[in-house]
Structure formats: structure tokens, C-alpha cells
C-alpha positions as CSV (number, residue, x, y, z in Angstrom):
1,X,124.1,142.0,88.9
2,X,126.2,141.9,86.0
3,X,129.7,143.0,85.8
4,X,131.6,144.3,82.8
5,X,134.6,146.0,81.6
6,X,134.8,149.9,82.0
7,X,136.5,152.1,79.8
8,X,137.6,153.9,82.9
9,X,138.1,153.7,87.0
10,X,135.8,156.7,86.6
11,X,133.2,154.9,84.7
12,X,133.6,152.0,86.9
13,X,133.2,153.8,90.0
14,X,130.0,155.9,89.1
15,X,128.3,152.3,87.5
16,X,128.9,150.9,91.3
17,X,127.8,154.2,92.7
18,X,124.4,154.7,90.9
19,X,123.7,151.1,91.4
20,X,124.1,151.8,95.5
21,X,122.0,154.6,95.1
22,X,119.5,152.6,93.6
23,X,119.8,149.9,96.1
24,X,119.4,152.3,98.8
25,X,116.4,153.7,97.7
26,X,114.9,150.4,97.3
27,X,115.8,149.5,101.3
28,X,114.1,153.6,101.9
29,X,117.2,155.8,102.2
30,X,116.4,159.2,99.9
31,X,119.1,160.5,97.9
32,X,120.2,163.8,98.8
33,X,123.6,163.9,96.8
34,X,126.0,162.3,94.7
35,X,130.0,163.2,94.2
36,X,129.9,165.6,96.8
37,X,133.8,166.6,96.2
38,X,135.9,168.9,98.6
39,X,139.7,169.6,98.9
40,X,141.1,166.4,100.5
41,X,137.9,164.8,100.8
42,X,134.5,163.2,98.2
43,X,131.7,161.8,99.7
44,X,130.2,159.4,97.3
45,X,126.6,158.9,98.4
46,X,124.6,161.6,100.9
47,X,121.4,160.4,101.7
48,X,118.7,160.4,104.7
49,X,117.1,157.7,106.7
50,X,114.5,159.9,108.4
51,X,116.4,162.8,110.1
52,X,120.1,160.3,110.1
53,X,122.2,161.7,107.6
54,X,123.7,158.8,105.9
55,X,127.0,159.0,104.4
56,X,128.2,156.2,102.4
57,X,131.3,155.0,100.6
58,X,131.0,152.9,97.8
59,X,133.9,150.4,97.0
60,X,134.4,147.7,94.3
61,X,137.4,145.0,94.6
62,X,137.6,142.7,92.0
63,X,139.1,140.0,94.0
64,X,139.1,139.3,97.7
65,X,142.9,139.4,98.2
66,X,144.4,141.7,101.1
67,X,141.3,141.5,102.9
68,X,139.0,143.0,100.6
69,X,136.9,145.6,100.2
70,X,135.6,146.1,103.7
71,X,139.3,146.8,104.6
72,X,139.8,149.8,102.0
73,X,139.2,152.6,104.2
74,X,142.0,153.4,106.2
75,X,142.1,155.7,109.3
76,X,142.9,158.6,107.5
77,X,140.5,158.0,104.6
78,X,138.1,157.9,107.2
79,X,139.2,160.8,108.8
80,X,138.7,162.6,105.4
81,X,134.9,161.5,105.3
82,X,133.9,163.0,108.9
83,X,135.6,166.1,107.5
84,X,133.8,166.3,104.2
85,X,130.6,165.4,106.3
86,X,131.1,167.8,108.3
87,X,131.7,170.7,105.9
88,X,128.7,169.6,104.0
89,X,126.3,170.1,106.7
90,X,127.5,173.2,107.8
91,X,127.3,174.1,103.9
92,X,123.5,172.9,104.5
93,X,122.9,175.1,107.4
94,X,123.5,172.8,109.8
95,X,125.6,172.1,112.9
96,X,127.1,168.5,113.0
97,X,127.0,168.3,116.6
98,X,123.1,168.8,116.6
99,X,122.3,166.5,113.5
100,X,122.3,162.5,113.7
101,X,125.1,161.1,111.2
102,X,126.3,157.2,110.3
103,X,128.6,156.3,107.7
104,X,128.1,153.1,106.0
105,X,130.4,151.5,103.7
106,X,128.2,149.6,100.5
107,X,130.6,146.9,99.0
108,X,131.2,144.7,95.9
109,X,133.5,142.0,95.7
110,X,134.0,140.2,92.2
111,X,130.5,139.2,91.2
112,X,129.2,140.2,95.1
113,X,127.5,142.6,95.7
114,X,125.9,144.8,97.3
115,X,126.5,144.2,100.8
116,X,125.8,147.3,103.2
117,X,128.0,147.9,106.3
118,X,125.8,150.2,108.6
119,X,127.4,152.7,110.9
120,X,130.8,151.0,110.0
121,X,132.9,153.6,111.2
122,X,132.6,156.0,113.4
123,X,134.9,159.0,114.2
């Protein structure tokens, strides 16, 4: 993959979300949404592995420094995930206790990338 300059964080983060998507779809995960934004929360990526509901997190680090990317999502950010999970299934219809969920993380460090974190958090 080639990296470039971005006229915006904005720009920058939707370039490294499509190219998940993409990625995903290529290792058979089907979209379902993108942006998905809520009071408090986003979820960049919903998509489905059979009947799993994936959720996924997309994060870019240009440099390696403070333990990375993998080490972005705090407690709290996670915390804000499971809780705009969870309102977008109930938004679907569905109850989250009877549906099967993961959250994966899909990284890119510097020139890296991607490198998919299944399941790596749980709540």
C-alpha cells in the first residue's frame, strides 16, 4: 500500500477505513456499515462473518512510538464501542445478548499495514 499526505485527519481516516473494508471483504467479512456515529460513540466498520457481528476499529499511527497503534484504545474508548454496538443492534431489531459479537481492531503503522486483531477486546 501506498501512503500519502491527506488534506485532512478526516480524509486520512476514511482512506484507512475504505481500504479495511476492502481488505475485509477480500478475507469474506460483508460490509454491513460504515461511520455508524452515535452521541459519545462511532463505530468505524460493521460487518458480518456469518451470523458474528463484527465491529472493527480502524487506526493509523504514523510511527510506532508509545506503543503504537494496537495500544490506542483505551478502556473507556472501548467502553464506548460496546455501547454503540449495542445500540446499533437494538436499532436493527436485535437483542445483543442473543446475537454473536467480536470487536476487532485493523491497524497500520507507518508504511504497515493492515494487520487484523480479532476479538481484541472484549467487554
Amino acid at each position: 500500500m501506498s501512503f500519502r499526505l491527506f488534506p485532512s485527519r478526516t480524509a486520512k481516516g476514511r482512506h484507512f477505513e475504505q481500504d479495511a473494508e476492502r481488505w475485509l471483504k477480500q478475507q469474506g467479512l460483508s460490509p454491513v456499515a460504515r461511520n455508524v456515529r452515535y452521541r459519545g460513540g462511532e463505530l468505524d466498520l460493521v460487518m458480518k462473518e456469518g451470523p458474528l457481528w463484527v465491529f472493527v476499529e480502524v487506526k493509523y499511527r504514523s510511527q510506532t512510538g508509545f506503543g503504537g497503534a494496537v495500544h490506542a484504545i483505551s478502556r473507556a474508548q472501548q467502553a464506548r464501542l460496546w455501547q454503540s454496538a449495542r445500540r446499533f443492534l437494538k436499532e436493527q431489531g436485535l437483542n445483543e445478548w442473543d446475537c454473536q459479537c467480536r470487536f476487532d481492531v485493523v491497524i497500520y503503522e507507518g508504511e504497515q499495514g493492515p494487520l487484523w486483531l480479532k476479538g481484541a477486546f472484549g467487554i
